[in-house]
C-alpha positions, -999 to +999 in steps of 0.1 A: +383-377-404+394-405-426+405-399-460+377-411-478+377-410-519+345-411-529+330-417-566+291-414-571+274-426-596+238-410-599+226-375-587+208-388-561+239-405-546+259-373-553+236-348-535+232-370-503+273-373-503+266-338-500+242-338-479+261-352-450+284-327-454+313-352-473+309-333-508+349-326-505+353-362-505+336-364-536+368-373-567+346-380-594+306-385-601+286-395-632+278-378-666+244-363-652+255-354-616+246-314-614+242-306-576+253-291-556+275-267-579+305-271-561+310-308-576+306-303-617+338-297-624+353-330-605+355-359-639+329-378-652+337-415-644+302-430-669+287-423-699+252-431-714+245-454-751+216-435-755+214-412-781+209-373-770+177-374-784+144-364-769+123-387-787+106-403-760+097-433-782+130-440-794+144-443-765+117-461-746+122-486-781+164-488-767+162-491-732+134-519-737+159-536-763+192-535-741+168-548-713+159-576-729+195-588-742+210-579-709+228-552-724+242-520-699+229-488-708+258-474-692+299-475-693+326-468-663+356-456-669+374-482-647+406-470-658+397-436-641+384-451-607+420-469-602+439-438-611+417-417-582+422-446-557+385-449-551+377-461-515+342-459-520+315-463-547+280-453-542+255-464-563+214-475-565+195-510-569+167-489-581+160-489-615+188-498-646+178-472-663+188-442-642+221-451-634+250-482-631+240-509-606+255-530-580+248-557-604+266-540-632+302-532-607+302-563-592+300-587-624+317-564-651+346-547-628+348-572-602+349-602-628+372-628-633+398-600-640+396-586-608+397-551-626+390-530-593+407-539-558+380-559-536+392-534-508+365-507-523+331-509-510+302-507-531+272-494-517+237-496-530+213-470-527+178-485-525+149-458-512+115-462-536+098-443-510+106-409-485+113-436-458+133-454-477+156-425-489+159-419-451+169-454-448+199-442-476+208-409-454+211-440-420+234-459-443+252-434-458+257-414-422+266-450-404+294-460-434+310-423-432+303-419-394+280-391-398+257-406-373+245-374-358+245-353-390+222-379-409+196-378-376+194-340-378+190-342-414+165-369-411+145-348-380+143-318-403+130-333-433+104-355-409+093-318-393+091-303-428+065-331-438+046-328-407+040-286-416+028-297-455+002-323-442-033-308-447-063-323-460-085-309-487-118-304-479-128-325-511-112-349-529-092-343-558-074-372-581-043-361-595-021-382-624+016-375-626+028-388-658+066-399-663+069-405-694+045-393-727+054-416-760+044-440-746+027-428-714+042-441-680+023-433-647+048-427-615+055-448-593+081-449-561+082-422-538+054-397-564+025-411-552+035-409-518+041-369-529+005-370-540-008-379-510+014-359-486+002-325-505-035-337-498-043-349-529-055-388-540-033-406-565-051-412-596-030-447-603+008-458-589+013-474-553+039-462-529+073-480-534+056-497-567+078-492-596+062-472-628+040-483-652+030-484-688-004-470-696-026-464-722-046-434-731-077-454-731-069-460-693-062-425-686-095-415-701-113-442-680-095-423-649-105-391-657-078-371-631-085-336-620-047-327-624-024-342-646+014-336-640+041-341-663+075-352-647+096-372-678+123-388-658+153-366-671+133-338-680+135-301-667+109-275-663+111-263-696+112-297-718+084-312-694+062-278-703+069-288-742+058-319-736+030-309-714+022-289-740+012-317-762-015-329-745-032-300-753-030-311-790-041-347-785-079-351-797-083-387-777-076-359-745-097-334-754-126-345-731-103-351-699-112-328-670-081-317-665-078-311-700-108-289-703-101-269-674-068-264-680-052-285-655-020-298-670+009-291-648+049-294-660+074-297-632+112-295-630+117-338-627+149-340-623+151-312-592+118-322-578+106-359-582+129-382-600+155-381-580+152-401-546+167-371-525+159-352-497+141-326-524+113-348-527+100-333-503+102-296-519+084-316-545+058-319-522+052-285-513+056-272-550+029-297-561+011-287-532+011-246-537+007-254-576-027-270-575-039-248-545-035-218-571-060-236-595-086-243-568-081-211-556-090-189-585 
């Protein structure tokens, strides 16, 4: 197998690495990589200009202003990549705000200065839907010559979709919120999620980016289920922020206010992350809301 040094730039990129069994290729990954384990100790080659702060307005305010003067929310430590004699960087075209883009390698580190060696090959993640992270696993598997591995992996994932789908007798809307201060709906692969447990999407197309909404909106809506998945969020800060709806007044006559269904939901394992465990996120949404309907 060829010596292949790899440096990943997002989780997502990290875990599919992994995924085709090259996580020992792996010599460095980004500030928020986290699985699989076996990687966290390898150096952190980017950092974030956002403050570690969880107010969701604040930062919303940030990212919007470094958007709008074309400012990076991230850094590479190019230094680093030439000392590890990178062959390969993996990256995503999908959003600016998860992680360093094409865009960003190409025009700050591959500049007039020629700061990293043109022999490197940058490659672009760009799934917003479960076909299109498959599409990432065919790339990924055809660059490293994993062919066979990524088809298996692909096969499984395609068989473990096909046992989840199962109608509900009646219809049921469900609204998975992204972001809270100020609300975002999801977009990308989530509604497709929605739909796959047997549920209808309140708002968000598949492979549509996310949107602002406003309160007034959701009201008009009206979901049966509300899920909160803030993009960076765990389990336990999405249930505080979950939590918060409960406290709103403007909410208080929501269904799934009144009958108690608000559902928080690890984001970052489950449905930020264009990975193959998008598809767990299917079948925990899934057995979730089945409990409620259930009772």
């Amino acid at each position: 197998m060829p010596d292949y040094k790899i440096a990943t730039l997002l989780p997502s990129a990290t875990e599919l690495v992994a995924e085709i069994g090259l996580a020992d290729s792996i010599v460095c990954i980004s500030h928020e990589c986290d699985t699989p384990a076996r990687i966290k100790h390898l150096p952190k080659v980017t950092s974030c200009n956002l403050p570690n702060d969880k107010d969701q307005r604040l930062i919303d305010e940030l990212v919007k202003a470094s958007t709008a003067n074309g400012r990076s929310l991230y850094e590479v430590n190019v230094n680093l990549l030439k000392e590890l004699d990178v062959s390969h960087i993996v990256t995503q075209g999908i959003c600016d705000v998860c992680a360093v883009s094409p865009e960003l390698i190409k025009a700050n580190l591959r500049g007039n200065q020629c700061i990293l060696s043109s022999k490197i090959e940058i490659i672009s993640l760009c799934g917003t839907t479960i076909d299109g992270i498959f599409e990432d696993i065919k790339t990924l598997s055809k660059i490293f010559n994993k062919i066979d591995v990524g088809k298996r992996i692909i096969e499984t994932a395609e068989n473990k979709i096909i046992n989840l789908i199962n109608p509900l007798p009646k219809e049921m809307t469900v609204l998975m919120l992204e972001w809270l201060d100020p609300p975002y709906y999801a977009g990308h692969w989530v509604p497709e999620q929605i739909e796959l447990a047997g549920f209808n999407c309140a708002i968000g197309r598949k492979g549509k980016k996310s949107k602002v909404i406003s309160w007034n909106e959701i009201i008009k809506i009206d979901p049966d289920f509300i899920g909160v998945i803030a993009c960076g969020g765990n389990l336990k800060e999405n249930q505080k922020y979950a939590d918060t709806l409960f406290e709103m007044e403007i909410l208080s006559n929501l269904k799934a206010i009144k009958n108690k269904n608000v559902f928080a939901f690890d984001a970052n394992k489950f449905f930020s992350r264009p990975t193959l465990r998008v598809i767990d996120g299917i079948e925990l949404l899934k057995n979730e809301l089945l409990k409620t309907l259930l009772m």
